[in-house]
C-alpha positions as CSV (number, residue, x, y, z in Angstrom):
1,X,0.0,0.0,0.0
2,X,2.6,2.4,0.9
3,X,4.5,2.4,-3.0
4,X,1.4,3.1,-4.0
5,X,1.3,6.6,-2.3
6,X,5.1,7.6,-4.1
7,X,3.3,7.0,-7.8
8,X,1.0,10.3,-7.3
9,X,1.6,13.0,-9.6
10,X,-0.6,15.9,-9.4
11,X,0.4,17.9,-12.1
12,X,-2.3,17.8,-14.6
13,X,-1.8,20.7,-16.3
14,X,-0.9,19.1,-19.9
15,X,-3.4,17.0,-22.1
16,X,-2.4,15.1,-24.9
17,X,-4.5,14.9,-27.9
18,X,-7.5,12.2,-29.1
19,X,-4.6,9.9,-30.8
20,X,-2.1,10.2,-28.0
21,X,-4.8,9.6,-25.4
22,X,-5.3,6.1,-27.0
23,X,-1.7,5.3,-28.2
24,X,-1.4,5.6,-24.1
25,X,-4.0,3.7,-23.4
26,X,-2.7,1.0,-25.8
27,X,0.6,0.7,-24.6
28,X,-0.5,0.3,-21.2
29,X,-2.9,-2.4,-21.8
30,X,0.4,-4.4,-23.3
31,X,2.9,-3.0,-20.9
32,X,0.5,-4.0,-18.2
33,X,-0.2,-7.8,-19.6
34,X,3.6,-8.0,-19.8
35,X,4.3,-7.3,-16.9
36,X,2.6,-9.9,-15.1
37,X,4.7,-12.3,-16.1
38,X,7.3,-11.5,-14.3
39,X,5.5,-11.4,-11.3
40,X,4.0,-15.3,-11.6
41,X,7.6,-16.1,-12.4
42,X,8.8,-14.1,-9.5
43,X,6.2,-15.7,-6.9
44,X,6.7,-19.0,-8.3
45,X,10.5,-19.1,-7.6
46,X,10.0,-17.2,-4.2
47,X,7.6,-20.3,-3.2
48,X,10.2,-22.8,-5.0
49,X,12.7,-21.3,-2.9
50,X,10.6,-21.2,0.2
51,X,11.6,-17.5,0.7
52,X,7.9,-17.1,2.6
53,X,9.9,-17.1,6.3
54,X,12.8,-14.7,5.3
55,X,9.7,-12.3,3.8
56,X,7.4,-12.5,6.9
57,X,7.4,-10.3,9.8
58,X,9.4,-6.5,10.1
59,X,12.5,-7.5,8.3
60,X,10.6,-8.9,5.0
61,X,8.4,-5.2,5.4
62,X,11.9,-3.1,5.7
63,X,13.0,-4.5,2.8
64,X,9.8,-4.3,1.4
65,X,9.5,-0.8,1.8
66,X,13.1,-0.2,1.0
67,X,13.3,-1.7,-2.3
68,X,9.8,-1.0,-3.6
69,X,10.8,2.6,-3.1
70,X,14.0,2.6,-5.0
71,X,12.5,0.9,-7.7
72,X,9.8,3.5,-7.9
73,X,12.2,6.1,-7.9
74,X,13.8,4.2,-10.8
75,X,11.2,3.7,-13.0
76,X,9.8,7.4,-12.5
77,X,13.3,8.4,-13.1
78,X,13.8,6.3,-16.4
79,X,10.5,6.6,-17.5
80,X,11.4,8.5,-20.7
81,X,14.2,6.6,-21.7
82,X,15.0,3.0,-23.0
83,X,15.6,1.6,-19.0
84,X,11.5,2.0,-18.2
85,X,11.0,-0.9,-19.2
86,X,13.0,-3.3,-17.9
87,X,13.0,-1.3,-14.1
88,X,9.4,-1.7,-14.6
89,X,9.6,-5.3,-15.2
90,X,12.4,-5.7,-12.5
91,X,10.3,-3.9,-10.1
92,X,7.0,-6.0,-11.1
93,X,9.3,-9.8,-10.8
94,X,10.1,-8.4,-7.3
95,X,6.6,-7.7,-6.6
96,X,5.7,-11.3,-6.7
97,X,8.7,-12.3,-4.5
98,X,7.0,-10.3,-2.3
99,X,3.6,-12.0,-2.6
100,X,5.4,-15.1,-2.7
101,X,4.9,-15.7,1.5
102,X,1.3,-15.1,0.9
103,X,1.2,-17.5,-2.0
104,X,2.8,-20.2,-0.2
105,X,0.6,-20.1,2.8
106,X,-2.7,-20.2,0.6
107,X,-1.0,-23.5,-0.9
108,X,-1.5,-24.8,2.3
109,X,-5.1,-24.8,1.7
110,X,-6.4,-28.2,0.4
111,X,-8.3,-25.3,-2.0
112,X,-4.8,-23.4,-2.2
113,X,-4.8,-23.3,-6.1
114,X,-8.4,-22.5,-6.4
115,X,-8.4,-19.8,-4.1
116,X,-5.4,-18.4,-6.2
117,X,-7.6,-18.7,-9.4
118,X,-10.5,-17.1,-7.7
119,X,-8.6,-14.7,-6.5
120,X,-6.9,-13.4,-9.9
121,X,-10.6,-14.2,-12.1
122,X,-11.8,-11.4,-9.2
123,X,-9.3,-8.9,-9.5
124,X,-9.9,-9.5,-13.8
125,X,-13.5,-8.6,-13.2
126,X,-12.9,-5.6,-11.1
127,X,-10.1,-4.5,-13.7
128,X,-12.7,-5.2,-16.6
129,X,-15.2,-3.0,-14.6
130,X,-13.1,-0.4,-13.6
131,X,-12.1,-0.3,-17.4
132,X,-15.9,-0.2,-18.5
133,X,-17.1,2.4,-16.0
134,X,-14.0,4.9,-17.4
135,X,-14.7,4.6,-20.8
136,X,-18.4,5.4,-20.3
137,X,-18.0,8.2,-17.5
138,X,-18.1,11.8,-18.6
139,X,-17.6,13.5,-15.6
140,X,-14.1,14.4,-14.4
141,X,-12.4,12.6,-11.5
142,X,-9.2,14.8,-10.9
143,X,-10.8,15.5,-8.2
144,X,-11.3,12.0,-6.8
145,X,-7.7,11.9,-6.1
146,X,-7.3,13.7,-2.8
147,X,-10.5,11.9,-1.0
148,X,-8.7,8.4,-2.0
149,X,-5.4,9.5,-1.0
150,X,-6.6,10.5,2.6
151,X,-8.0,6.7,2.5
152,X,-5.0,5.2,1.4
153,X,-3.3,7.1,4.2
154,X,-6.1,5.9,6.3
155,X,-5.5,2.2,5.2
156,X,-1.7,2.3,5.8
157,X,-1.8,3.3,9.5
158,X,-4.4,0.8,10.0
159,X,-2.5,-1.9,8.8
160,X,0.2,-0.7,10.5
161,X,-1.8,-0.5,13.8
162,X,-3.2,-4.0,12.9
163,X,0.4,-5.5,12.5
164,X,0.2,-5.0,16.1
165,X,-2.6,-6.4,17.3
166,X,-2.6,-9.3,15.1
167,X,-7.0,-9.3,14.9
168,X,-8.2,-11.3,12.3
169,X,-11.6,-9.1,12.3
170,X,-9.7,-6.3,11.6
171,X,-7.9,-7.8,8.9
172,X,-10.9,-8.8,7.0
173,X,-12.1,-5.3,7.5
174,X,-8.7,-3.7,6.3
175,X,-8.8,-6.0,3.4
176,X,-12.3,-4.8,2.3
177,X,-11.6,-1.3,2.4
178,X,-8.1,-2.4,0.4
179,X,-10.6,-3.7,-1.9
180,X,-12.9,-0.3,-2.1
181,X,-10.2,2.5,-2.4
182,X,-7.7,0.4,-5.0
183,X,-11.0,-0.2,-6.9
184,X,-11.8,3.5,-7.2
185,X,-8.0,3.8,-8.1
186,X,-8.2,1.9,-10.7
187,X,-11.0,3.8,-12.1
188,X,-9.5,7.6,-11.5
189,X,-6.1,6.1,-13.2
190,X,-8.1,4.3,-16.1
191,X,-9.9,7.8,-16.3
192,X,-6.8,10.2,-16.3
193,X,-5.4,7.8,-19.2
194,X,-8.5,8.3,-21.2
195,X,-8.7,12.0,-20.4
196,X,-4.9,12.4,-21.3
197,X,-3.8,13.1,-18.1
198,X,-1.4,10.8,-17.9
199,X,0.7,10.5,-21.5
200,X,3.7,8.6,-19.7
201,X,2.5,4.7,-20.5
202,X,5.0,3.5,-18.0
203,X,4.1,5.7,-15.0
204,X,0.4,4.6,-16.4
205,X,1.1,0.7,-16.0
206,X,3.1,1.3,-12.6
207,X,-0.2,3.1,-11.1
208,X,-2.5,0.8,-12.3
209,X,-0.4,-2.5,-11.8
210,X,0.1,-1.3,-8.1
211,X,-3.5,-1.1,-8.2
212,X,-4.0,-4.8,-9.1
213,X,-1.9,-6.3,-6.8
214,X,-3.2,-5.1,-4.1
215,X,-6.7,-5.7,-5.0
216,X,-5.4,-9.4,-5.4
217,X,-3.5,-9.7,-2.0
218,X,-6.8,-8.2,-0.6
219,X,-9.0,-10.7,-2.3
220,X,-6.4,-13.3,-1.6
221,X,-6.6,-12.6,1.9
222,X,-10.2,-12.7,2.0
223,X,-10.8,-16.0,0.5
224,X,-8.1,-17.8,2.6
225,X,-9.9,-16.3,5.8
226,X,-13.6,-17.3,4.7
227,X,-12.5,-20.0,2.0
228,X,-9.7,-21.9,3.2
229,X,-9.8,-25.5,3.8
230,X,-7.8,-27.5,6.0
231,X,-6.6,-31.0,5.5
């Protein structure tokens, strides 16, 4: 939740044209597709490996924190040259390293793989409908950004604050709201592409790609709490 905050930009005060607006939109659709592959290869091997106890606890978030940030930094920094790309895909293959301890511990659901596929056919659908509502939606979101960022902020100190305490309740609750604000993310980032907003398809496929993978862990999350079956 927390790399998602760095990816704001709130300079809006250039729009691209009709034919930039969808050559945008295009290339983030690919980029986007592309880049999860990496991450499936990167949780794979992180599972393979049985990384799941080095990534666990305040270690695995420190280094969480630490690296997602650099690589941020990276791709916003080589965004505009030929390096975007591959920092993007870099930073995506250690994004499912990351989800790797989550992965690993839904496997130990008799349901493991099907929770996984839920999972990912959920996120799909709220990506499709997110997608669906932006193209159709006239009115203008910019300003949707502040009210979501307060929630994100929201949403990181509760974590934070349930990290402590350890509640399952509050976890499911944190999870839902996860769900709600990355949701309405997708749909203000979708809609600042479409508006030409955004002309940067690489800062566009960060955003929203930070969007889906928390919408996943979230609905991951979910369905190993309610769905989960033991042996």
């Amino acid at each position: 939740m927390t790399d998602r905050i760095t990816t704001l930009n709130l300079d809006q005060s250039y729009v691209a044209s009709g034919a930039e607006r969808n050559k945008v939109l295009r290339n983030t659709y690919m980029l986007l597709a592309l880049s999860l592959m990496p991450t499936v290869l990167g949780a794979w091997l992180g599972v393979e490996l049985g990384l799941g106890a080095l990534l666990r606890g305040w270690m695995g978030m420190l280094l969480f924190i630490g690296v997602a940030v650099g690589f941020i930094y990276g791709i916003e920094k080589t965004k505009n040259s030929a390096a975007g790309v591959p920092m993007l895909l870099g930073f995506t293959f250690f994004m499912g390293l990351m989800l790797s301890p989550m992965i690993q511990s839904t496997l130990g659901f008799k349901n493991g793989p099907q929770l996984i596929m839920t999972a990912f056919a959920g996120t799909a659908g709220v990506f499709m409908g997110m997608a669906a509502l932006a193209s159709v939606i006239k009115r203008d979101l910019s300003g949707m950004g502040k009210f979501l960022f307060v929630g994100l902020i929201m949403l990181v100190i509760g974590g934070l604050i349930n990290a402590f305490v350890g509640s399952t309740a509050g976890m499911i609750v944190l999870s839902m709201i996860s769900i709600g604000i990355f949701s309405a993310y997708m749909l203000y980032d979708l809609k600042r592409i479409i508006d030409g907003g955004e002309t940067n398809y690489i800062s566009a496929t960060l955003a929203l790609y930070l969007d889906i993978i928390n919408v996943f862990q979230s609905l991951l999350a979910l369905l190993g709490i309610f769905g989960g079956e033991r042996d």
